[in-house]
N, C-alpha and C positions, 0 to 999 in steps of 0.2 A: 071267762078267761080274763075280761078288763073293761075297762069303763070306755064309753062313747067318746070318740073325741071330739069337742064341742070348743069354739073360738071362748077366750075369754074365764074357761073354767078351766081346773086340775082332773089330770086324767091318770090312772093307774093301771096294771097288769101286775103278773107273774112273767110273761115270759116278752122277751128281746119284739121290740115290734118293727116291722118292715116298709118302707115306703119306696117302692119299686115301680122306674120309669120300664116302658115296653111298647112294642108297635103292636096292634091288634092284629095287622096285617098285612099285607102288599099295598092295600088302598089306606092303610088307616093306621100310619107312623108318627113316630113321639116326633111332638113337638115342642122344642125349645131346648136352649142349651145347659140346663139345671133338671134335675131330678125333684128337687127341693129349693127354693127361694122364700128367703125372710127379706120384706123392707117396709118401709113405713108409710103413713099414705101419707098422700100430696095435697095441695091448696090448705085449703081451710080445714082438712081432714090430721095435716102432719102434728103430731104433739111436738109441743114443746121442750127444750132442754137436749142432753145430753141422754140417749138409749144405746142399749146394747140390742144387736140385730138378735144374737144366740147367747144361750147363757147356759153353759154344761158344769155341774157338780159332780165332782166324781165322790165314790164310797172308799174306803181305806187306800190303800195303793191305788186303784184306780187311774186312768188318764183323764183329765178335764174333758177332752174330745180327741177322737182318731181318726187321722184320715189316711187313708192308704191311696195313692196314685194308679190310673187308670194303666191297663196293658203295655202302653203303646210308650213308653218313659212320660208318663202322666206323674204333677209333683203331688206328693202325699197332703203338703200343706198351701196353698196358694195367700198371699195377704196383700192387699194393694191400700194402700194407705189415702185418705179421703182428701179432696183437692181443698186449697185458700178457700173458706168461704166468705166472698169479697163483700161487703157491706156500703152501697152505692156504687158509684162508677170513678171514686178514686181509688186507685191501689195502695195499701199500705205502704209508707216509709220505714218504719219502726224497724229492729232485728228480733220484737219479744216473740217468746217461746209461743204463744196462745197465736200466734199469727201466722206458724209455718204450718204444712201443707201434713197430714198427719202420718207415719210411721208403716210400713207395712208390714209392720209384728211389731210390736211390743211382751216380750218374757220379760217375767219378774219373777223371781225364788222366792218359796216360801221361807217362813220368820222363823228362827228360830226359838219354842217356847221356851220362855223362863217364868216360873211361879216366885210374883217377888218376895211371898210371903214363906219362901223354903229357899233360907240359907245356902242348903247344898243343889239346888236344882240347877245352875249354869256353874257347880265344879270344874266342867269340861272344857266351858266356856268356846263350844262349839261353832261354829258358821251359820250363817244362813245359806238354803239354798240354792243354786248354780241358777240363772238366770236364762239359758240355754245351754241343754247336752245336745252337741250336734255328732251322728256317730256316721262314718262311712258306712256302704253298704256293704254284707257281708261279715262284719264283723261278728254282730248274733245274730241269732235267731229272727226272723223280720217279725215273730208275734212276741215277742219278747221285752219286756220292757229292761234298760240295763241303767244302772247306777256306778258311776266310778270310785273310788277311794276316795274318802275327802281331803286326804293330803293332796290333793288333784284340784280337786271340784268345789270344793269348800268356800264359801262367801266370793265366789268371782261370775263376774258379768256372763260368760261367754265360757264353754271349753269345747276343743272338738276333738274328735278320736279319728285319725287317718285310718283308710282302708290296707289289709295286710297284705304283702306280699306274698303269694301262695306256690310252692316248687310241685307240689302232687300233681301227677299224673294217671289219666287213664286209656288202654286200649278201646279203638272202637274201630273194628273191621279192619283189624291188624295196623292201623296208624295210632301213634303213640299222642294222644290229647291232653295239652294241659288246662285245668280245671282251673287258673286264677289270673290276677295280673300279675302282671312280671316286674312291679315295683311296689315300696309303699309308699302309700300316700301322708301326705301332708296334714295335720290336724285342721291349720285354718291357711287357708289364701288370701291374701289381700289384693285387690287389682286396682288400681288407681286411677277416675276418669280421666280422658283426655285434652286435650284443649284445642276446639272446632271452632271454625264458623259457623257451620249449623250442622244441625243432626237432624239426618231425614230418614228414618225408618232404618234398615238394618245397615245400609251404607250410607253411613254421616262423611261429610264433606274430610277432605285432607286435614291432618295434624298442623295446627296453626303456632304451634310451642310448646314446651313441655308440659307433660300431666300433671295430675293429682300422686298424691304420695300413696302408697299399695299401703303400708300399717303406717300407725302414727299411736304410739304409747303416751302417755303422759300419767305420771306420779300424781299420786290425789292429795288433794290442798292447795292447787295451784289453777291460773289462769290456762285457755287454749294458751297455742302458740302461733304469731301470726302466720297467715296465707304464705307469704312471701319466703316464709321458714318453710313449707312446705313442698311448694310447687318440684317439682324432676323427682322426689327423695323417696328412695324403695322404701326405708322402713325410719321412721322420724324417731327417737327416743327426748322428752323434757318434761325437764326436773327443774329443781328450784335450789336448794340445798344438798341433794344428794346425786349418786350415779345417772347419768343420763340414759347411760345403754351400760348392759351387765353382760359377762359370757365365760362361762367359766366351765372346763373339760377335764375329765379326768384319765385321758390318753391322748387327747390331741390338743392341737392351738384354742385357746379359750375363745383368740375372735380371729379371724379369718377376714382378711380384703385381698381383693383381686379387681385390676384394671389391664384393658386392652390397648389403651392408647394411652391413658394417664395414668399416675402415682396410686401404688394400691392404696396408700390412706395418708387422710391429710390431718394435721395435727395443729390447733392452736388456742391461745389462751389471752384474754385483753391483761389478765394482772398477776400471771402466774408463767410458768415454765412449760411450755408445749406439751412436755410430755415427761414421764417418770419413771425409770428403772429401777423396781426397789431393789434393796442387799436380798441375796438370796439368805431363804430363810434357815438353812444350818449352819452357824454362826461359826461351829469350828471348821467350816471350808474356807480357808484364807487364799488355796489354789486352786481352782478347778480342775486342772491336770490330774488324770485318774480319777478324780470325782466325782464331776459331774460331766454326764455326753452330751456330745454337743454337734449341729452344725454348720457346714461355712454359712459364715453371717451373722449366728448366735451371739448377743450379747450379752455377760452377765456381771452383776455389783460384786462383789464381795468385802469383808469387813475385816481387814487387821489393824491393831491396837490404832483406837478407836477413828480410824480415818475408813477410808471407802477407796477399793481397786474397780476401774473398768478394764474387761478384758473382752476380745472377740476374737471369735471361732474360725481357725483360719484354714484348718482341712477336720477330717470327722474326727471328733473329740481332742482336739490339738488348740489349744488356746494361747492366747500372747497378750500380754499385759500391754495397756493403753498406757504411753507414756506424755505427759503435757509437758511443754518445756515453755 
């Protein structure tokens, strides 16, 4: 059925092979917290350089490696990323990359092929692929492997697929059960550390000042943005040359702010005009009255012979020309 497995050599089969932890008996139970452990020797025995612990090729579609999570909300994938390794008993100064502490996943999408030797082989001029599909649970199949549209997924870091809101129900011993959550879920969450004086196990000492930023986007071609840009801020958007933060709806408010004690949004500019109303875009509305709805508060541009009206919304769809004197 397959070759001997022997350290050090290549081993084959036909069929799927098993390596199954199990207690013999009452007196004579598994021991250790691993079914399987790969690491490397110690002292004079460790090689040198940079090793990989596991190393899985997959065949066509295939998954490089699968892990499915234990019964008990055990996670499919665990990754804990490898501590400084400090070289004498001074601690690095430096901020470079080869000196922080290493990653606890690292995904990387595959390349997109191009034959440079065939004119029409990147026609399509295609993406590479998604760097992490992260999918709530529920949504397929759990043996299922899923791919998104690439207008979606296409050459980006990161995508995730929130879990659905499910309304089905079923009977069971005459009460009426339902089968899902009663919301949907979010693609990605961002949660932003805190700011402690120390962190002790599951209860870290009182909040010493505001947090870490939950997201923080930034436009590619450009430097971070400093600490100090980020510290309290839900969702940080920076740019260089273009849009900062984008949002655009095609039935409701493109961006939405909302405060309980202060101003829903704040607005400003070091060499420019705070903020901008453009002319609304049908050029033959020179009144809003019957044109466009509106209400109290709305403000809108309009354009007759070639100057600019402000007008605002003073009951539902009732508007009044802004007069400057």
């Amino acid at each position: 059925m397959g070759d001997t497995v022997e350290a050090g050599e290549s081993t084959s089969g036909r069929k799927t092979t098993y390596l199954r932890g199990k207690d013999e008996d009452a007196d004579h139970l598994f021991l250790g917290n691993e079914f399987f452990h790969v690491l490397s020797g110690v002292g004079p025995s460790e090689p040198s350089g940079d090793h990989d612990a596991i190393h899985g090729t997959a065949l066509n579609g295939g998954a490089g490696v699968t892990g499915v999570g234990g019964a008990s909300r055990g996670y499919g994938m665990l990754g804990r990323g490898g501590p400084m390794k400090q070289v004498g008993q001074t601690p690095p100064t430096t901020n470079s990359p080869e000196l922080l502490p290493g990653a606890g996943v690292q995904a990387r999408g595959g390349d997109f092929s191009v034959d440079v030797g065939n004119a029409d082989s990147n026609s399509s001029r295609g993406g590479h692929g998604p760097g992490v599909i992260a999918v709530a649970g529920g949504v397929i199949a759990p043996d299922k492997q899923w791919r998104p549209a690439p207008e979606f997924a296409s050459n980006v870091g990161v995508f995730g697929l929130g879990g659905n809101k499910v309304t089905q129900q079923t009977e069971v011993t005459g009460a009426t059960i339902p089968l899902g959550p009663d919301f949907a879920g979010a693609g990605v969450v961002g949660l932003g550390g805190r700011s402690l004086a120390a962190d002790v196990g599951e209860e870290p000492s009182p909040d010493r000042g505001p947090g870490g930023p939950g997201v923080v986007g930034i436009a590619g071609g450009i430097g971070a943005p400093d600490r100090d840009e980020q510290v309290g801020v839900g969702v940080l958007g920076w740019a260089d040359t273009a849009v900062g933060v984008k949002g655009r709806s095609f039935g409701d408010a493109g961006v939405s702010g909302h405060s309980v004690k202060g101003t829903g949004s704040i607005f400003s500019s070091d060499e420019r005009a705070p903020s901008q109303l453009r002319p609304h875009k049908n050029l033959l509305i020179t009144n809003p009255n019957g044109a466009v709805d509106g209400n109290p508060g709305d403000l809108i541009v309009t354009r007759f012979e070639q100057q600019h009206r402000l007008w605002f919304c003073t009951l539902p769809n009732v508007w009044k020309l802004v007069q400057f004197v």
